[in-house]
Residue frames as qw, qx, qy, qz and C-alpha x, y, z in Angstrom:
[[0.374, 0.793, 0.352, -0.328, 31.44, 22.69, -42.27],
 [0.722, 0.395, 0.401, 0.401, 32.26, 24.14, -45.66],
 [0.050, 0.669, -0.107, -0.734, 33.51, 27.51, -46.86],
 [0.587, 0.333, 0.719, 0.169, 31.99, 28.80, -49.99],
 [0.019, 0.498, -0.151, -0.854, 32.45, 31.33, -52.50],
 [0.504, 0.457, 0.716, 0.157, 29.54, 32.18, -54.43],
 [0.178, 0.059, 0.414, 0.891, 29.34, 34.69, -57.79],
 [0.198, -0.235, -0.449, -0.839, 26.79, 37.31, -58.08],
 [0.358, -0.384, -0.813, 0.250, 25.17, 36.72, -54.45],
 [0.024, 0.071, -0.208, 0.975, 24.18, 40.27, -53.74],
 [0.583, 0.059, 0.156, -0.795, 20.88, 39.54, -54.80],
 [0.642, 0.319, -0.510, -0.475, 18.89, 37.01, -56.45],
 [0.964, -0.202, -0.108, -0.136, 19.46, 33.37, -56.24],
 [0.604, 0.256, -0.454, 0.603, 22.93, 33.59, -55.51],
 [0.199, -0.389, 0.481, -0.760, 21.87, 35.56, -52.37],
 [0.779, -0.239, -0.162, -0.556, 19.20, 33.22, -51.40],
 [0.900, 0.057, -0.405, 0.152, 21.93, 30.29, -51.72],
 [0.204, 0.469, -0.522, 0.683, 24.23, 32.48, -49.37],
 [0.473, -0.432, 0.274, -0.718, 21.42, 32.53, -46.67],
 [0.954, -0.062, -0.292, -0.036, 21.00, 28.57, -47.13],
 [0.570, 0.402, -0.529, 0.483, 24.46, 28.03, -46.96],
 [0.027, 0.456, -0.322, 0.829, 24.93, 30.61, -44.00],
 [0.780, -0.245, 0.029, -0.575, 21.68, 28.94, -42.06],
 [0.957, -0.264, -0.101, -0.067, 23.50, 25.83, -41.96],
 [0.770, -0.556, 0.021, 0.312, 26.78, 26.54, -40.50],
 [0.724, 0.343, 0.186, 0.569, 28.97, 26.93, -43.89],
 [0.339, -0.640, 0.019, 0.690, 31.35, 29.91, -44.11],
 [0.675, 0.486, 0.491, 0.260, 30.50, 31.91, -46.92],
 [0.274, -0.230, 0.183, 0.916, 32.28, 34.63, -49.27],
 [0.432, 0.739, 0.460, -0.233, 29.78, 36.87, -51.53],
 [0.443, 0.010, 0.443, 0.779, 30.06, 38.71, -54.49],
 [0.198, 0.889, 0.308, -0.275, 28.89, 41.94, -55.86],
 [0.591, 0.548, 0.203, 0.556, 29.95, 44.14, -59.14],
 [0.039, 0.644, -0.170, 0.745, 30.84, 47.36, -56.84],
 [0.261, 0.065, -0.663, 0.699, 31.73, 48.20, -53.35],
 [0.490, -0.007, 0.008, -0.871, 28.15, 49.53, -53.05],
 [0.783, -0.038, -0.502, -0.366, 26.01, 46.31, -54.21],
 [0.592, 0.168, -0.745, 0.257, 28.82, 44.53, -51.79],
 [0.052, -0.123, 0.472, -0.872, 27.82, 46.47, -48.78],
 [0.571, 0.072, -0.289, -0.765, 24.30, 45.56, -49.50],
 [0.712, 0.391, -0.561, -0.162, 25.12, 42.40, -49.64],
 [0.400, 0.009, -0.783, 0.477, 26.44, 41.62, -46.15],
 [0.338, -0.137, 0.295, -0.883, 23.52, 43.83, -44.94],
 [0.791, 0.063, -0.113, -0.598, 21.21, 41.14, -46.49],
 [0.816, 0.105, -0.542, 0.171, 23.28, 38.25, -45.59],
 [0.260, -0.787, 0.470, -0.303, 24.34, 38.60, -42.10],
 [0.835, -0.315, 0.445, -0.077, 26.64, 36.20, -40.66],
 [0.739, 0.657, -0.088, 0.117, 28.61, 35.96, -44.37],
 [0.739, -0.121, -0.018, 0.662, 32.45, 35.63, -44.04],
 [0.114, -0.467, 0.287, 0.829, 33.26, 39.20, -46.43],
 [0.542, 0.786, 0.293, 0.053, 32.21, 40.68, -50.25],
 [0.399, -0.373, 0.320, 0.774, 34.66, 40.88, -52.40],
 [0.477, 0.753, 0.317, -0.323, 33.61, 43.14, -55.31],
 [0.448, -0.253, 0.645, 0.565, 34.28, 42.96, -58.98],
 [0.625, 0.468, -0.098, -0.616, 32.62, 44.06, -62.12],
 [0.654, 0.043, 0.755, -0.007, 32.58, 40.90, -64.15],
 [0.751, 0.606, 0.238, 0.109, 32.48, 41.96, -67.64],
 [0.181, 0.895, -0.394, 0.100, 36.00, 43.22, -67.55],
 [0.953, -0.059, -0.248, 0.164, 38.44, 40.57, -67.53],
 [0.500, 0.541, -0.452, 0.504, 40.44, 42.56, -65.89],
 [0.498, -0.439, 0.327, -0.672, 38.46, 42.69, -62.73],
 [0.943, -0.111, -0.117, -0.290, 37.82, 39.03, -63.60],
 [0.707, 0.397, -0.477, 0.340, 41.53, 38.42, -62.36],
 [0.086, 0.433, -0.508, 0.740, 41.90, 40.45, -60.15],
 [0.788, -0.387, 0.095, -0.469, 38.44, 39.00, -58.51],
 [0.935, 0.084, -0.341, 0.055, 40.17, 35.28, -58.63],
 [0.420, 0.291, -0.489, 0.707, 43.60, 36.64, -56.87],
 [0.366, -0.450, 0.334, -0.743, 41.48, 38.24, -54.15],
 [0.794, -0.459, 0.021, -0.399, 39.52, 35.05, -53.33],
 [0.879, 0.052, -0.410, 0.237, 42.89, 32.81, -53.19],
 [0.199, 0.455, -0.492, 0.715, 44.35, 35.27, -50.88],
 [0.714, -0.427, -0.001, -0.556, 41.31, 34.08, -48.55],
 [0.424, -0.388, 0.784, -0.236, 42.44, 30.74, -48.78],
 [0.006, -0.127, -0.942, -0.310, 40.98, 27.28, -49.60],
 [0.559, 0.065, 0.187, -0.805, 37.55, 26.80, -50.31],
 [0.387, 0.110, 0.912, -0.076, 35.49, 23.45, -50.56],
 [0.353, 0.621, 0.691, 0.110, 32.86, 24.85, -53.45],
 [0.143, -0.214, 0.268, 0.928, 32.74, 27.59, -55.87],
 [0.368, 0.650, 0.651, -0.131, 29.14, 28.61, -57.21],
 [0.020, -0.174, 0.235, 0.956, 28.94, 30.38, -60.20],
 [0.220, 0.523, 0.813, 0.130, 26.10, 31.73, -60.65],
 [0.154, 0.716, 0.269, -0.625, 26.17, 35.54, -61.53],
 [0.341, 0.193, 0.732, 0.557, 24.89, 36.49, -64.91],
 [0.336, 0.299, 0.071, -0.890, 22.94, 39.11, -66.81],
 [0.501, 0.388, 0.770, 0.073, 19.81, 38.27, -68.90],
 [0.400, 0.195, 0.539, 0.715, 18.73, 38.98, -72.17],
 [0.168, -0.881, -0.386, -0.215, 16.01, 41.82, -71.00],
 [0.553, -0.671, -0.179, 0.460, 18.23, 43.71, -68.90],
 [0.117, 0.724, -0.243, -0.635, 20.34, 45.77, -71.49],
 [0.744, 0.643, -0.067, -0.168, 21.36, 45.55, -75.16],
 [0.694, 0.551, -0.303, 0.351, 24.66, 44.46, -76.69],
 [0.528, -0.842, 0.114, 0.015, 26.35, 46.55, -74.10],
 [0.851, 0.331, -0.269, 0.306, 29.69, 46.17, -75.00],
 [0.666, -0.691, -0.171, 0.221, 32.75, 46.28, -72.55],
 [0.058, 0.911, -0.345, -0.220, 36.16, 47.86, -72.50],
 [0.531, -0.381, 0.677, 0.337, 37.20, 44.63, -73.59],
 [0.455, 0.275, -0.361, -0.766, 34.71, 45.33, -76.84],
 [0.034, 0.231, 0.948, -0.217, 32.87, 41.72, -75.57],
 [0.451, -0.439, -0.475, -0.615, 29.00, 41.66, -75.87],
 [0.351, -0.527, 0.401, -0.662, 28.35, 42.35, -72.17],
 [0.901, -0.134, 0.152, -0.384, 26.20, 39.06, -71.66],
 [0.768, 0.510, -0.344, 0.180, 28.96, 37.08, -73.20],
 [0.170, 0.496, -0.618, 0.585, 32.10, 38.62, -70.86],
 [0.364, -0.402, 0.621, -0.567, 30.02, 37.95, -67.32],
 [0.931, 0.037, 0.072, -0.355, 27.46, 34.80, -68.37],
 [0.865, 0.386, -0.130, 0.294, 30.96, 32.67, -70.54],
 [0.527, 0.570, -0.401, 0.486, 34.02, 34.05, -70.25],
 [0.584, -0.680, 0.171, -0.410, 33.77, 34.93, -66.15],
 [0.869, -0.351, 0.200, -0.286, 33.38, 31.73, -65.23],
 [0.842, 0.454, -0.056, 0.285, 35.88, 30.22, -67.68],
 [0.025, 0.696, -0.467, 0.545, 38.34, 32.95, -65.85],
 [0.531, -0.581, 0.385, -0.482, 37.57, 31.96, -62.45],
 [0.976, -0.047, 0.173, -0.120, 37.81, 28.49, -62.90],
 [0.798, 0.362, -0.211, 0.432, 41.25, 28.68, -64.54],
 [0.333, 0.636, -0.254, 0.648, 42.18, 30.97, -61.92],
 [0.420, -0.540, 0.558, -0.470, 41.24, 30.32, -58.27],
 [0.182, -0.472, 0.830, -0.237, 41.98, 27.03, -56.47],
 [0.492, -0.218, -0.608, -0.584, 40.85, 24.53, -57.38],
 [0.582, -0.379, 0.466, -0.548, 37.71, 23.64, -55.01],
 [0.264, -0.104, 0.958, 0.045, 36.13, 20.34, -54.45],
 [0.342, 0.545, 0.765, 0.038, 33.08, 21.13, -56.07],
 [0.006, -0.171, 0.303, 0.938, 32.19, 23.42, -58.65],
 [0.300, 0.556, 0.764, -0.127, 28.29, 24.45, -59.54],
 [0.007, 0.150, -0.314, -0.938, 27.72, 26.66, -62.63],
 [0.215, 0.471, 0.460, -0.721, 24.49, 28.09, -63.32],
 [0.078, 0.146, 0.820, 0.548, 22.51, 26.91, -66.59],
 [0.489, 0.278, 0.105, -0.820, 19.36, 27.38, -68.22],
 [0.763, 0.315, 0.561, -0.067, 16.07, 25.28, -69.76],
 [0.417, 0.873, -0.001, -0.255, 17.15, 27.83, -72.49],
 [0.217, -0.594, 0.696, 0.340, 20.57, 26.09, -73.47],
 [0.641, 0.358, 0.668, 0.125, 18.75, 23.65, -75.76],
 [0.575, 0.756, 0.271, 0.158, 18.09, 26.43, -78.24],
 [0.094, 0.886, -0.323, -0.319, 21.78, 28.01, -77.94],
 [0.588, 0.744, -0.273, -0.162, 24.00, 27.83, -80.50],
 [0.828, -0.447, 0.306, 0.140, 26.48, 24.49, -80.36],
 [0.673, 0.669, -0.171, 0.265, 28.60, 25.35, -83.49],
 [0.526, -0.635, 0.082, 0.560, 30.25, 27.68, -81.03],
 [0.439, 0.472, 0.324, 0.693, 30.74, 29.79, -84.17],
 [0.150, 0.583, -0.052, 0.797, 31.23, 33.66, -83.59],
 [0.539, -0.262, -0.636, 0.486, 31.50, 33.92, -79.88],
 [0.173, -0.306, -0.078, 0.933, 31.70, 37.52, -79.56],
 [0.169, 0.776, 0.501, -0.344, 28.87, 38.43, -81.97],
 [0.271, -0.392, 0.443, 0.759, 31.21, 39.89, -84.77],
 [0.046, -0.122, -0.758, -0.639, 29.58, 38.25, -87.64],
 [0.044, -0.503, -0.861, -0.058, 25.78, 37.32, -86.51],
 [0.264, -0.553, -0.037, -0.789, 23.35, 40.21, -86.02],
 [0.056, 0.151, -0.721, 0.674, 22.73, 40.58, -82.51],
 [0.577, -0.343, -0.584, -0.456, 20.22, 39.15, -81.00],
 [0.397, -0.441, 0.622, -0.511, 19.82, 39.69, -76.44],
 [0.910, -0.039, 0.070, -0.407, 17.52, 36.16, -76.53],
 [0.845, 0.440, -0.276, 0.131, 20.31, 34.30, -78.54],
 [0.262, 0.517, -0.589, 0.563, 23.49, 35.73, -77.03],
 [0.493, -0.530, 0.428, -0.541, 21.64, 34.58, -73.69],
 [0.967, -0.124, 0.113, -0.191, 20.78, 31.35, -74.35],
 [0.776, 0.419, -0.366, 0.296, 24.32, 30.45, -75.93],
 [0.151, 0.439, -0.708, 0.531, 26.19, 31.26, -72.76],
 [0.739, -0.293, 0.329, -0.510, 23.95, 29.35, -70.77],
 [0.948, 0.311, -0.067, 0.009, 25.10, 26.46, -73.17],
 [0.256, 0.675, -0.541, 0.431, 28.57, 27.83, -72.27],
 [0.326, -0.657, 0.440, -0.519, 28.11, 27.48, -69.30],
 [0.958, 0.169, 0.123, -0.196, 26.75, 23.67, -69.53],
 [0.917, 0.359, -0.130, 0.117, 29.74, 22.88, -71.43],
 [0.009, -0.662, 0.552, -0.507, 32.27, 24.76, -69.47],
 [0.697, -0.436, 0.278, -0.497, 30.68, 21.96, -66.68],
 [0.985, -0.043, 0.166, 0.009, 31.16, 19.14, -68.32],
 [0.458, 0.797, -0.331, 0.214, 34.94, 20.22, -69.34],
 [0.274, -0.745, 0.259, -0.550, 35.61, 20.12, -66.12],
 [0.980, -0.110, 0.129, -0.103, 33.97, 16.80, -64.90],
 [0.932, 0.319, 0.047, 0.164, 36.51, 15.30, -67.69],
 [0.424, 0.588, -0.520, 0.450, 40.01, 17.15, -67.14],
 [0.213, 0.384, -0.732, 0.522, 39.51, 17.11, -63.55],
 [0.662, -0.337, -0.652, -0.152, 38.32, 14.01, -61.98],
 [0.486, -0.147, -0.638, 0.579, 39.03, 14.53, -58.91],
 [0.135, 0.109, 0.266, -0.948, 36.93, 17.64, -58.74],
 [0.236, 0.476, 0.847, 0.026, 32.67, 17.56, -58.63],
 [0.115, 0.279, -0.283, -0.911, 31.51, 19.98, -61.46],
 [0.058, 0.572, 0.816, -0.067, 27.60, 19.91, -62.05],
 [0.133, -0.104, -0.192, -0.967, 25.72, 22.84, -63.88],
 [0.015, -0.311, -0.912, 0.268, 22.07, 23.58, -62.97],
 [0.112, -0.453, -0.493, -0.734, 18.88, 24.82, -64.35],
 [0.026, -0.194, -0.654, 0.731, 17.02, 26.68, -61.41],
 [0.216, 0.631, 0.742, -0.073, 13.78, 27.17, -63.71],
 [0.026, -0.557, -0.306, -0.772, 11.97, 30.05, -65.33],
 [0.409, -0.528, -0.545, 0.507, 11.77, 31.56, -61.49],
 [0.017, -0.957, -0.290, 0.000, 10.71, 35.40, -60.10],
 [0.456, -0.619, -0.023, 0.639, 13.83, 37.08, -59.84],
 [0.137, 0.724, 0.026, -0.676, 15.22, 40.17, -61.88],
 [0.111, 0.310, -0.783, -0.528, 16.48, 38.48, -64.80],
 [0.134, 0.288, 0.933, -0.170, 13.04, 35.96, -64.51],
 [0.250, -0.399, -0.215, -0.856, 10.41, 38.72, -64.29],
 [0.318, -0.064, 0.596, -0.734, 8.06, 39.19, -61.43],
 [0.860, 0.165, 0.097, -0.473, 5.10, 36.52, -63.46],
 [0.376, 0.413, -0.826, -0.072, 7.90, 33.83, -63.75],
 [0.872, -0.242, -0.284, -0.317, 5.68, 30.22, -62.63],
 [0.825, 0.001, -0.547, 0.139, 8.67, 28.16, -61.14],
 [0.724, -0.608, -0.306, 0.111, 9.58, 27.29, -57.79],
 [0.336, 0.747, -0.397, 0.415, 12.73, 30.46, -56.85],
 [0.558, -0.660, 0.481, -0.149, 13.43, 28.19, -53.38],
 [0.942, 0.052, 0.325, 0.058, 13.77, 25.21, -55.39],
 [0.765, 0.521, -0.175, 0.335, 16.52, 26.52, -57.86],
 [0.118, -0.763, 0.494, -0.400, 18.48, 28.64, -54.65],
 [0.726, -0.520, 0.401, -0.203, 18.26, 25.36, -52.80],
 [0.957, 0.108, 0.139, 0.228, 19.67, 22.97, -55.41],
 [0.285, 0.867, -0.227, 0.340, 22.69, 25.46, -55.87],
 [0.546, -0.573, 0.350, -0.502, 23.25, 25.08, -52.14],
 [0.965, 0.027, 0.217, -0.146, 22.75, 21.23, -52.48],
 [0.945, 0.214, 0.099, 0.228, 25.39, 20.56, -54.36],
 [0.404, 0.650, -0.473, 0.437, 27.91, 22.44, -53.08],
 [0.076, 0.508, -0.759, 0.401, 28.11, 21.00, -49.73],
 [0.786, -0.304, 0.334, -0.423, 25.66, 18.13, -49.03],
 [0.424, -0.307, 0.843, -0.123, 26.86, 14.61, -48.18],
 [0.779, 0.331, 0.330, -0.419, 23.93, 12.94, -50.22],
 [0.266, -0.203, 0.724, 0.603, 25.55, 10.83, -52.86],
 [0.549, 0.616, 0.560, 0.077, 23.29, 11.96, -55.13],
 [0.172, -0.951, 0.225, 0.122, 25.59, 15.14, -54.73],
 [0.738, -0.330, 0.522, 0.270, 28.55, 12.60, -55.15],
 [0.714, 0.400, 0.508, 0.269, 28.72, 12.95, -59.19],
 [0.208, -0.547, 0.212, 0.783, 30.14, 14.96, -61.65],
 [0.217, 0.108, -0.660, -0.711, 29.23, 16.26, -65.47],
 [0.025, 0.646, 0.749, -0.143, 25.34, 16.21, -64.53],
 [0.173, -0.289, -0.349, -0.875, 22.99, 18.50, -65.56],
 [0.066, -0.291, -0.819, 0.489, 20.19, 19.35, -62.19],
 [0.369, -0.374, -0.027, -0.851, 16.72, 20.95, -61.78],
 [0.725, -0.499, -0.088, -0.468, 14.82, 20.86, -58.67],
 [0.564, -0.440, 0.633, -0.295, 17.34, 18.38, -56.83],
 [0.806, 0.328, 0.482, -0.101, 17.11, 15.90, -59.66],
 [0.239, -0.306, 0.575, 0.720, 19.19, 14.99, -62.42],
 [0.505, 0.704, 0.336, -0.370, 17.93, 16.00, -66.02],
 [0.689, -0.064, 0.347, 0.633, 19.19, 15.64, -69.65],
 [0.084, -0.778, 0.166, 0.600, 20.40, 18.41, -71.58],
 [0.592, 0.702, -0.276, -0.284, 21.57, 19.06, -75.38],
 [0.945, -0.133, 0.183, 0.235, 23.63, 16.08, -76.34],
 [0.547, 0.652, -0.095, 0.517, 26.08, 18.19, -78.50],
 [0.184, -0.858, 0.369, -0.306, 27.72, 19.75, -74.90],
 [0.938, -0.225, 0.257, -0.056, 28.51, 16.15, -74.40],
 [0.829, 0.495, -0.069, 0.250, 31.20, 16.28, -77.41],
 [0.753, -0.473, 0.091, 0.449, 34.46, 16.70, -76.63],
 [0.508, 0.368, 0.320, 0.710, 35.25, 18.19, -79.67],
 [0.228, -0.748, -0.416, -0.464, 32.96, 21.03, -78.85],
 [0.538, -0.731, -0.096, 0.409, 34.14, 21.16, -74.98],
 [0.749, -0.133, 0.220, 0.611, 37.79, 21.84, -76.43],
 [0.215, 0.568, 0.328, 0.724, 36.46, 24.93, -78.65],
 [0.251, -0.890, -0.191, -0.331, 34.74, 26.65, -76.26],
 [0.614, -0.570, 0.051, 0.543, 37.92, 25.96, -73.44],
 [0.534, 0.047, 0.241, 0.809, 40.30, 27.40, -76.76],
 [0.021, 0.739, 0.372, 0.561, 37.72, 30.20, -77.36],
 [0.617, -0.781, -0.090, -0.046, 37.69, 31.33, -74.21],
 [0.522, -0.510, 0.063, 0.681, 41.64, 31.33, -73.43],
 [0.432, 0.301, 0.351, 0.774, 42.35, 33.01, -77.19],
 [0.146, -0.840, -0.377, -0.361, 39.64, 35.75, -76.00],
 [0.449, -0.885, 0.068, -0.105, 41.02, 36.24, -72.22],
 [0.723, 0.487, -0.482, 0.090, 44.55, 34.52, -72.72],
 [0.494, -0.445, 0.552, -0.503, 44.05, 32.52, -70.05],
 [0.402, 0.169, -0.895, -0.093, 45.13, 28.68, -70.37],
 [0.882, -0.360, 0.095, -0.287, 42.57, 26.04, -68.99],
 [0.054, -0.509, 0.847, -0.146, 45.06, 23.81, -67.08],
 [0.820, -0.010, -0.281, -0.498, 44.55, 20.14, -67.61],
 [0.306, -0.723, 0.591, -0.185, 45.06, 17.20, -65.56],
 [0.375, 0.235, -0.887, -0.130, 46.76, 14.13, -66.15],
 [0.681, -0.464, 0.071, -0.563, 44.52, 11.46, -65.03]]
């Protein structure tokens, strides 16, 4: 069986995917932004490994989360999938003066991934809404542009996409696959959201520890269990390479690349 460590599982579809997971044998870690949520969290997940808790828009917590889960050990699959949406607050800035949605949706993951082990699979947590963010990759942070919650969401969802396929391509040897789970009910969704919320918790799940060699691939784009294309501009390489250098020059954290 697998052991899995998934972001932002307290609630939502990242809890849902814990209970998959956890239903079929796998050993799983959770995550929550406070020792509270985390407690919560193993109440609503029994049978979870631990919750390790971290606030995620503070890159210092994002370190210090990464050092806690290697002190677990190895893990076969990393799921990022915790993230705020563009209805939930404003701007919000952090203590790192980040645009809140920015630090936990982008930069997080980009942390974690340069900083815990690598697994064998990696699943990061996209949207239909990355088509309309913003591939220049021009003012990350929201300095210049007037702010906009709708915008600043959809562009890290496009992060997030392109963080995936970065991945694929430095390191073959690892399966990195990003995944649209729909316009679904959950808090960041709203409670009149149409799409199926088992079908995006289950393809999360899916592709971090089934056998199926449709599972077998890497630098895909999924909804529903099914591959789907995406913005061709996350496909550039030029474009990967900005958003990896944005992203260390922001947290100065180096994406490590491997020879292939």
């Amino acid at each position: 069986m697998a052991r899995i460590f998934i972001t932002g599982s307290a609630d939502g579809l990242g809890q849902m995917a814990a209970k998959i997971l956890v239903g079929q044998g796998h050993g799983v870690v959770l995550h929550a932004r406070n020792e509270k949520r985390g407690r919560e969290a193993m109440a609503a997940v029994p049978g979870a490994e631990t919750v390790l808790s971290a606030d995620l828009s503070v890159i210092a917590e994002m370190k210090k989360l990464a050092g806690d889960v290697n002190a677990l050990g190895a893990f076969d699959a990393v799921i990022h999938n915790a993230a705020l949406g563009y209805q939930e607050q404003g701007r919000g800035n952090t203590p790192d003066g980040l645009p809140s949605v920015f630090a936990v949706n982008s930069l997080a993951p980009y942390v974690l991934t340069c900083l815990i082990k690598q697994p064998q699979r990696l699943v990061y947590m996209s949207s239909g809404l990355h088509t309309q963010g913003d591939v220049s990759l021009k003012d990350l942070t929201w300095k210049e542009r007037r702010w906009s919650g709708y915008a600043a969401y959809a562009d890290s969802k496009l992060h997030d996409l392109i963080l995936s396929l970065a991945v694929a391509r430095h390191w073959p040897d690892v399966l990195s696959n990003a995944v649209e789970p729909g316009w679904v009910a959950t808090k960041m969704g709203g409670p009149n959201a149409p799409d199926n919320l088992q079908k995006g918790a289950e393809t999360q799940s899916w592709l971090a520890v089934s056998e199926d060699v449709a599972t077998k691939v890497s630098g895909r784009y999924f909804y529903h269990q099914r591959e789907k294309n995406f913005l061709s501009g996350a496909s550039d390489e030029g474009t990967q390479e900005r958003f990896l250098k944005g992203c260390e020059d922001i947290s100065g954290i180096n994406f490590a690349i491997k020879s292939k």
